[in-house]
N, C-alpha and C positions, 0 to 999 in steps of 0.2 A: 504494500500500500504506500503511495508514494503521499509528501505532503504537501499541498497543493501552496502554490508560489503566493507570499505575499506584497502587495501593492507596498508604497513607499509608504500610505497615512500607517496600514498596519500596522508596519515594521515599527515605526514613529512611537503609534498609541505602544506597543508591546514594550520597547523602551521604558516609556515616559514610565510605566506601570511597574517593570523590573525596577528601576529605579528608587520609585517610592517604597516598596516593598525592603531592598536593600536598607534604605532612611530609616523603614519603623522598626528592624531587626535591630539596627545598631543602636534607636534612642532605647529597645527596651532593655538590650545590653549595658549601656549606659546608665540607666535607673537601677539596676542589677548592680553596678560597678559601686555607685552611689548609696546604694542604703534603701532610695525611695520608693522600689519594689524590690521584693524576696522570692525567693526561689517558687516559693508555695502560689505566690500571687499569679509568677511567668505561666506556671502549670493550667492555673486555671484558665489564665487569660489564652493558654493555648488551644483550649476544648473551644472556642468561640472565634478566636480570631485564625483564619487561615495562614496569613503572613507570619504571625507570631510561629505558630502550627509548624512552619518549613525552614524554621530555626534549626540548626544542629545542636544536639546533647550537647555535644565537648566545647561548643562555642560560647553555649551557655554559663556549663561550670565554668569554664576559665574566666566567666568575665566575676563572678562572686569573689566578695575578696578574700584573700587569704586560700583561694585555689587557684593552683598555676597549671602547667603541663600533665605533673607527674599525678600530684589527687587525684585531678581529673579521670587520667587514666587509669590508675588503681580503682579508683570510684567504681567507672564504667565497666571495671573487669568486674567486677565484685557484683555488680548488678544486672551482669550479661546485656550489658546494652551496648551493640554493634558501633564503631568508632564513626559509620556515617548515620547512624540513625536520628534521627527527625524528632521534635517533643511530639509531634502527633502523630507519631508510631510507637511511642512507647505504652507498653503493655501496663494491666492497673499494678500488676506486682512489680514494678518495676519506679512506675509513680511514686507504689506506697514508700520503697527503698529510698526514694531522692525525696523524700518529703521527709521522710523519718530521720535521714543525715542531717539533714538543715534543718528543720525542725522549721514551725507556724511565726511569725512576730510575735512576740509577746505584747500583752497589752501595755508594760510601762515603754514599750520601743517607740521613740516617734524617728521620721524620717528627719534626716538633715535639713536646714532652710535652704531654700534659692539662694544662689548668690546674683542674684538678680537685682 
């Protein structure tokens, strides 16, 4: 099955779209990095959000602080979770394992301010 040629606006729209997609991966990495979202919040928000959803596991851990390369990977081995796999491929036992590592915010946690 061949895939049929796309016109220049497609190509364009297809971009523009890959693009944003890239954007919302790395601001939710970034709030990961930050404090302002938790591992627990990334999970859920990846049951709903597709973009979130086609984040890589290992991309994820590494952006939490205090996990570099090596966690990551020990992590992943320990939870059989495939070194390209997806947040929204991961299995619930799998979930329950990286929710139970990080564990929920507590409720005295607050996020850091804006430095805005």
């Amino acid at each position: 099955m061949n895939i049929p040629p796309l016109s220049e606006q497609q190509m364009q729209t297809a971009r523009k779209a890959a693009t944003e997609a890239r954007r919302r991966r790395a601001e939710v990495k970034e709030q990961l990095r930050t404090g302002a979202l938790t591992l627990d919040e990334v999970l859920t928000l990846a049951e709903t959000d597709k973009v979130v959803a086609n984040a890589r596991v290992v991309e994820v851990l590494r952006s939490l602080p205090r996990v570099g390369e090596k966690r990551a990977a020990e992590l992943m081995e320990r939870l059989n979770i495939a070194e390209k796999r997806k947040l929204g491929g991961l299995g619930r036992h799998q979930l329950a394992g990286l929710r139970a590592e990080f564990g929920p915010r507590t409720p005295g946690d607050t996020p850091p301010a804006d430095s805005e």
